[in-house]
C-alpha positions as CSV (number, residue, x, y, z in Angstrom):
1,X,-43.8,0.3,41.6
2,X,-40.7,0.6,42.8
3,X,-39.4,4.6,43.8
4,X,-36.0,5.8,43.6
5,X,-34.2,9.0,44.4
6,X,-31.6,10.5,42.0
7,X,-28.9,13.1,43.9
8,X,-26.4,15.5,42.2
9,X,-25.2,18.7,41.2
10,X,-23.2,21.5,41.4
11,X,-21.9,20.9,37.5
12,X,-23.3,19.6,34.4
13,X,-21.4,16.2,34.7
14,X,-22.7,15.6,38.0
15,X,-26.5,15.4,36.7
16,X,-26.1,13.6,33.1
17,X,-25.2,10.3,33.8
18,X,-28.5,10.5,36.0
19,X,-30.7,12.0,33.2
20,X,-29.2,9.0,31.0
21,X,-30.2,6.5,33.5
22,X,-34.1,7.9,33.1
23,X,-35.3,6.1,30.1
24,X,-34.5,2.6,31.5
25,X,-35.5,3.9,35.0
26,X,-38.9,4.9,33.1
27,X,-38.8,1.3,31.0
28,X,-38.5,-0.6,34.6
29,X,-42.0,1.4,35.7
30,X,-39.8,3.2,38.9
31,X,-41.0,5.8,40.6
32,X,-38.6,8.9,40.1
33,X,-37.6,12.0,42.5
34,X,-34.9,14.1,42.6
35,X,-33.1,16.2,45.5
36,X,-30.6,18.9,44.2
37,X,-29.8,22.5,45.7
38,X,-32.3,25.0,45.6
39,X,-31.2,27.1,42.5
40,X,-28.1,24.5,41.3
41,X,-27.9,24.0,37.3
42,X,-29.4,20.4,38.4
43,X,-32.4,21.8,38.7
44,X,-32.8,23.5,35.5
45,X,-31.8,20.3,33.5
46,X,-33.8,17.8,35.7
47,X,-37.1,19.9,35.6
48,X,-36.6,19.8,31.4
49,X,-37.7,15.7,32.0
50,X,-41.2,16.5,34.9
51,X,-38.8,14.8,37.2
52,X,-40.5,16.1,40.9
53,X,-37.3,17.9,42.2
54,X,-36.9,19.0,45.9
55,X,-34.2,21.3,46.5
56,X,-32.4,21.7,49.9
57,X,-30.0,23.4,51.6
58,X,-26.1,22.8,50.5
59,X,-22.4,24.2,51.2
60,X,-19.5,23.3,49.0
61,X,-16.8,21.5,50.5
62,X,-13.2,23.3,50.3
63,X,-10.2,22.2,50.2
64,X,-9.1,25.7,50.8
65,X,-9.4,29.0,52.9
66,X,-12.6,30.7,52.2
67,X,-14.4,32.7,54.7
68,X,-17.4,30.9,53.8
69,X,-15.5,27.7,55.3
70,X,-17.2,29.0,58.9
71,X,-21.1,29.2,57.7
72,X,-21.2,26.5,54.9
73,X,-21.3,23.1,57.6
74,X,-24.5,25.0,58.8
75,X,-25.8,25.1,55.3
76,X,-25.0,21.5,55.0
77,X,-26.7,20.6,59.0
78,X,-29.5,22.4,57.6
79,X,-29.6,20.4,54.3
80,X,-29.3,17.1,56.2
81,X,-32.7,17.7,58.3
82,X,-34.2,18.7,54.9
83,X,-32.8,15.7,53.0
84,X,-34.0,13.7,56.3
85,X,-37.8,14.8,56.0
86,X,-37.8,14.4,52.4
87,X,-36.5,10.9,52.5
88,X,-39.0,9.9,55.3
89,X,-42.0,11.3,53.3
90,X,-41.2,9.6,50.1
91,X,-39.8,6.2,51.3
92,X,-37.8,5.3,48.2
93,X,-36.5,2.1,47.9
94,X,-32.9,3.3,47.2
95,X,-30.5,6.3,46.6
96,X,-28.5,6.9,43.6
97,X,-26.0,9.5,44.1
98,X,-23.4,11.0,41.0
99,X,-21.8,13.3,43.6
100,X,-21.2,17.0,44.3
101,X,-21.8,19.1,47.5
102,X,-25.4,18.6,47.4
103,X,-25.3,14.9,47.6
104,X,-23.5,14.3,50.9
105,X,-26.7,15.4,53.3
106,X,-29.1,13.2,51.1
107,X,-26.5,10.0,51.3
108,X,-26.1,10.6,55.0
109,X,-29.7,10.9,55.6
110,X,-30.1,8.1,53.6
111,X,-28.3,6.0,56.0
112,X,-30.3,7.5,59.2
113,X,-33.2,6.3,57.1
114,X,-32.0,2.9,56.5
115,X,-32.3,3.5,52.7
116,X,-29.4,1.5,50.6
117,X,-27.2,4.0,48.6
118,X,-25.2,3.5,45.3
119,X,-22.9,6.2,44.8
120,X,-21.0,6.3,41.6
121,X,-17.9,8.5,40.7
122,X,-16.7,9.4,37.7
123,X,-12.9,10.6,38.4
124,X,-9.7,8.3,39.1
125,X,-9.3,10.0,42.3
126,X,-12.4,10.0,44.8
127,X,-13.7,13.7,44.9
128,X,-14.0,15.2,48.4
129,X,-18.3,14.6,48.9
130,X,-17.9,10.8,47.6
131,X,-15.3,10.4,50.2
132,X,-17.5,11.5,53.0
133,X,-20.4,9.8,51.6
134,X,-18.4,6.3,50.9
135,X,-18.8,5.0,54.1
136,X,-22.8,5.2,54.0
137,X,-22.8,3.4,50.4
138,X,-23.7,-0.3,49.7
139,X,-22.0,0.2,46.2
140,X,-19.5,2.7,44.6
141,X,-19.7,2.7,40.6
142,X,-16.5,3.6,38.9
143,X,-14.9,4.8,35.6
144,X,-11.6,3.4,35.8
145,X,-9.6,0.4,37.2
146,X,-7.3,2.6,38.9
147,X,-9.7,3.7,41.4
148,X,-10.8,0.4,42.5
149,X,-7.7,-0.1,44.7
150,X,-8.7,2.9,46.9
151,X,-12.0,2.0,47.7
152,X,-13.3,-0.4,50.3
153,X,-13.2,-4.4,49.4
154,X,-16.5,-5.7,48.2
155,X,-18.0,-2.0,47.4
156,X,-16.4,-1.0,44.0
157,X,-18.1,-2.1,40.7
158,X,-16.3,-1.3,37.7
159,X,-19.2,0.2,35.5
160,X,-18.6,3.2,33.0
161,X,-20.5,5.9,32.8
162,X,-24.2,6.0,31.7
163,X,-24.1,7.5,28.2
164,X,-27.1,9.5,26.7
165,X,-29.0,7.0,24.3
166,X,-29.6,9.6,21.6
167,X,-26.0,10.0,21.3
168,X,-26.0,6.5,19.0
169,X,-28.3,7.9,17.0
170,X,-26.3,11.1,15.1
171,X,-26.5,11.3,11.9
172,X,-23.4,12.1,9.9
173,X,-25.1,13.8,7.1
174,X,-27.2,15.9,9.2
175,X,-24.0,16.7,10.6
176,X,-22.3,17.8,7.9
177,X,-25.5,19.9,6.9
178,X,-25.3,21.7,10.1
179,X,-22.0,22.7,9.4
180,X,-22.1,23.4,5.6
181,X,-19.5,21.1,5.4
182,X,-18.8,18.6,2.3
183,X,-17.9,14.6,2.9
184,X,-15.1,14.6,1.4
185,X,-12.9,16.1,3.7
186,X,-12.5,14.5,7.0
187,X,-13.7,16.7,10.2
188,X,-12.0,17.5,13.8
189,X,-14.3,18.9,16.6
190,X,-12.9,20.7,19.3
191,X,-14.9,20.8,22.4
192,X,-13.2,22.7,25.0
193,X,-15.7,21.9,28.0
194,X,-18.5,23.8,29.2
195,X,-17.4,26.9,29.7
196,X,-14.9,26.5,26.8
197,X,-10.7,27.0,26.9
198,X,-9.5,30.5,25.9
199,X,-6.0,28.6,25.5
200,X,-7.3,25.6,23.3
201,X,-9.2,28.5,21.3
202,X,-6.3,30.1,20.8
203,X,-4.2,27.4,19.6
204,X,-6.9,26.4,17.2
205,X,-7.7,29.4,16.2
206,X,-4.0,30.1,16.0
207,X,-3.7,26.7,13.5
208,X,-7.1,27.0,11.8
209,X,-5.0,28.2,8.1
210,X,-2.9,24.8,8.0
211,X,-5.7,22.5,9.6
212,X,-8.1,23.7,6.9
213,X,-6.0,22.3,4.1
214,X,-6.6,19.0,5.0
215,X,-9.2,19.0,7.6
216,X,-13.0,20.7,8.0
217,X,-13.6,21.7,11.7
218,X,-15.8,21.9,14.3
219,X,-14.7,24.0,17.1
220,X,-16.9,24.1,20.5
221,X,-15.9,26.9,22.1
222,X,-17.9,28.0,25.1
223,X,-20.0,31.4,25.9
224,X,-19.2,34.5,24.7
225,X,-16.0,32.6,22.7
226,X,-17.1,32.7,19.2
227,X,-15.1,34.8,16.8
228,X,-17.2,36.7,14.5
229,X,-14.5,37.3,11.9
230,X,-14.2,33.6,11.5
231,X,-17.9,33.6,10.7
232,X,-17.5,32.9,6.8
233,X,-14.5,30.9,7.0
234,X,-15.0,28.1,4.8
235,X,-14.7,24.4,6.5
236,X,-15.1,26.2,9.7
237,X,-18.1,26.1,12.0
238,X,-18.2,27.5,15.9
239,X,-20.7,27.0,18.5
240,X,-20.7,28.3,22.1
241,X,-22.8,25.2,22.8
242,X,-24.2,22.5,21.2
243,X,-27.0,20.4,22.9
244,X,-29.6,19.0,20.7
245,X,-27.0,18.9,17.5
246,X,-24.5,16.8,19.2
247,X,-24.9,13.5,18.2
248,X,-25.1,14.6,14.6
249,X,-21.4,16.6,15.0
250,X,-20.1,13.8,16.6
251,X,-20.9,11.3,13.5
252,X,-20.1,13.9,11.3
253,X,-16.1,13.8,13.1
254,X,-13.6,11.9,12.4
255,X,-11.3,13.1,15.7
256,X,-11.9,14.6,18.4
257,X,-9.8,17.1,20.3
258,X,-11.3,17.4,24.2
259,X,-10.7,18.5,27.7
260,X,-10.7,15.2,29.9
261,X,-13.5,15.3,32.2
262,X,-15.0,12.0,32.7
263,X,-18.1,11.7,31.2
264,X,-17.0,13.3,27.8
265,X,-13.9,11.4,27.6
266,X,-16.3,8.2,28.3
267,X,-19.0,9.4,25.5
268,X,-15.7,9.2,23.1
269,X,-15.1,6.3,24.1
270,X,-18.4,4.9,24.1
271,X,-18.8,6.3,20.7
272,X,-15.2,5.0,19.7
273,X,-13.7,8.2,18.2
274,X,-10.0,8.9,18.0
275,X,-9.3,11.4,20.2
276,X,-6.6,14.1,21.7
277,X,-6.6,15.1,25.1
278,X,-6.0,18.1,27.1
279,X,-6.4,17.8,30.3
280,X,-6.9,21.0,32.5
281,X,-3.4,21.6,34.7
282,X,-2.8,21.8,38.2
283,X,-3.2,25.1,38.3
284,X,-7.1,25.2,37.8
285,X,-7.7,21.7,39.1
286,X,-6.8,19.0,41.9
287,X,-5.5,16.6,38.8
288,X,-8.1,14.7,38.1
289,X,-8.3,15.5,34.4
290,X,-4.8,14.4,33.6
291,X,-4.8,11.3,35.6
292,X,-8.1,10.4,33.7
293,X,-6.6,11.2,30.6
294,X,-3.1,8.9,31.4
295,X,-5.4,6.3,32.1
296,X,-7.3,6.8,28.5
297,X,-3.5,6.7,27.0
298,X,-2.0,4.1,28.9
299,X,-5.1,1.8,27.3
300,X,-4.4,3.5,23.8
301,X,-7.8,5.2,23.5
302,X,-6.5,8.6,23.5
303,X,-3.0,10.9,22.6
304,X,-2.4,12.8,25.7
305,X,-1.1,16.3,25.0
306,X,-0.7,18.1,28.3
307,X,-1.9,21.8,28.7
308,X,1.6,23.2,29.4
309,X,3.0,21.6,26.0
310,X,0.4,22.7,23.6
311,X,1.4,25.0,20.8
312,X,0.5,25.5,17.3
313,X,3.3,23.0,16.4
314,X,2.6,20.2,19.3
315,X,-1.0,20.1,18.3
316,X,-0.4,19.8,14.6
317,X,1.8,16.8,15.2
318,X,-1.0,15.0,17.5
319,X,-3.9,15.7,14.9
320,X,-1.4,14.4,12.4
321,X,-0.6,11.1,14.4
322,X,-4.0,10.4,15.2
323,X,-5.3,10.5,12.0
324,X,-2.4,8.4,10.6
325,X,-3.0,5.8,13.5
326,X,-7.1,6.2,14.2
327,X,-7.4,2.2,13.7
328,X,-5.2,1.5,16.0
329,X,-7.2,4.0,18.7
330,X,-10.5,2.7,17.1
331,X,-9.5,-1.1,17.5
332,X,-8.3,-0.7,21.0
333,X,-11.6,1.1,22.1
334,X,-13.1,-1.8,20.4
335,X,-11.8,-4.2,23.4
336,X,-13.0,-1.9,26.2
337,X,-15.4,-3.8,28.2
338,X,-17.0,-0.2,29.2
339,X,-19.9,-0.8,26.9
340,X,-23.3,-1.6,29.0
341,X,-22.7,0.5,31.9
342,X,-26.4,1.3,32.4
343,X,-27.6,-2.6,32.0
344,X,-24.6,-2.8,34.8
345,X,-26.4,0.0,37.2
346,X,-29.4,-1.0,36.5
347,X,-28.9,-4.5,38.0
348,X,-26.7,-3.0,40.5
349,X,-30.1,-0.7,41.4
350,X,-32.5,-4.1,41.6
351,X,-29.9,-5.8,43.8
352,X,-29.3,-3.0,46.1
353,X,-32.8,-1.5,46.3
354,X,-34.9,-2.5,50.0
């Protein structure tokens, strides 16, 4: 039996491409651990699956001023030594690491331990903690062609993210039951990412009497972001979160509007729906959600409507061009070669491993 240790966290997206990768991981007989923060949402979602989880000592890695700037590298020292004894008890055979703060003291204690690391990123641009852990990989996995030019020669495989299994098998129907919804009036979902998008809300919400002539919708809006007076609006169904009945609302839609985070914009694409993006702006991120979602454009999976020109009026017009156009977004996803990303891991994992 072959052992392998998972690393990531700090964010939902940084933990399920790894929880994706566990059914095959399970079908190949490995040996599974994980190593997270102590109290991180990584632990919550990993201990869901009996994975043995060892949480250690982490600081997050700013870009900015922050007083915590001075006592966070002693966090991550102290994490290292942790990661270090952990690793040197279990002896895996390799280290797969999605990224996040917690995953820089494992990767580099990884490489004390002479244990080869894959490292896979999600975003065009490298985020800070893959960067310092880049030059202690054998492999970096990557979303995008773009980011392949900034990486080391001979390290970058092109891969895609791992998508979840069960979201190929939603079922529309159910779907549509969920949502009271009829079938014979096409659907839009709205997911506005985890914590939901008080401006994306607001647009929708603002829109929802002309959308609902034509269109039945699905509007994933985040915690505490539901509107109770919209409760018994016909053709309309919210959800703070949806985890379980996502696969169904997915088959159930016929476009998707979405934030551009990485791994959701590569379950649309993976699922091959015609979408709208939003990306978040500058001003709440470094970037990285509009250069993925130029890169979705520029291939013509997705219509990019930036954050600072949505209205009412801009987002009518992109629901109305997508729909008029969805083959054409559905027959260009149909080329992407982004379609076995975890048979490409996986094999990446046996050639890698000690």
């Amino acid at each position: 039996m072959k052992r392998i240790v998972l690393t990531g966290g700090g964010t939902a997206g940084h933990v399920t491409p790894l929880i994706a990768l566990l059914p095959v991981l399970h079908k190949e007989n490995y040996d599974i651990h994980y190593i997270g923060s102590y109290d991180g949402i990584e632990r919550k979602l990993i201990e869901e699956y009996n994975i043995p989880y060892y949480g250690i000592a982490s600081g997050k890695l700013r870009r900015y001023f922050d007083p915590k700037n001075f006592t966070d590298p002693f966090r991550v020292i102290k994490g290292y030594f942790e990661a270090r004894r952990i690793l040197t008890d279990l002896k895996p055979d390799i280290v797969f690491s999605k990224g996040g703060f917690v995953t820089v003291p494992v990767v580099l204690a990884a490489k004390k331990c002479r244990i080869p690391v894959i490292i896979h990123e999600s975003d065009i641009t490298i985020g800070l903690a893959n960067k310092l852990s880049i030059p202690a990989a054998r492999k970096v996995c990557v979303n995008f062609p773009e980011t392949m030019n900034s990486l080391p020669a001979g390290k970058a495989v092109l891969t895609g993210t791992p998508i979840r299994s069960e979201l190929f098998s939603g079922n529309k129907i159910k779907g549509l039951d969920i949502c009271g919804f009829t079938a014979n009036k096409p659907v839009l979902m709205v997911i506005g990412g985890s914590s939901g998008s008080k401006t994306i809300n607001d647009v929708v919400r603002g829109l929802l009497p002309t959308l609902l002539r034509d269109f039945q919708v699905i509007h994933v809006c985040g915690k505490g972001n539901t509107d109770p007076r919209l409760n018994d609006t016909k053709g309309y169904a919210q959800f703070e979160y949806v985890k379980e009945e996502l696969s169904d609302l997915f088959a159930a839609s016929d476009i998707v509007i979405s934030r551009a985070g990485a791994n959701t914009i590569c379950e649309i694409l993976a699922l091959r729906k015609p979408n709208i993006l939003i990306p978040l702006g500058l001003n709440a991120s470094r970037g990285d959600q509009i250069l993925n979602a130029e890169s979705f454009a520029s291939q013509g999976y997705s219509y990019l409507l930036k954050e600072e020109d949505l209205s009412v009026s801009s987002l009518l017009d992109a629901i109305n061009s997508v729909m008029e156009n969805r083959h054409k977004y559905i027959e260009a996803m149909n080329r992407s070669t982004l379609n076995n990303s975890i048979d490409i891991i996986m094999n990446l994992i046996k050639e890698t491993q000690l």
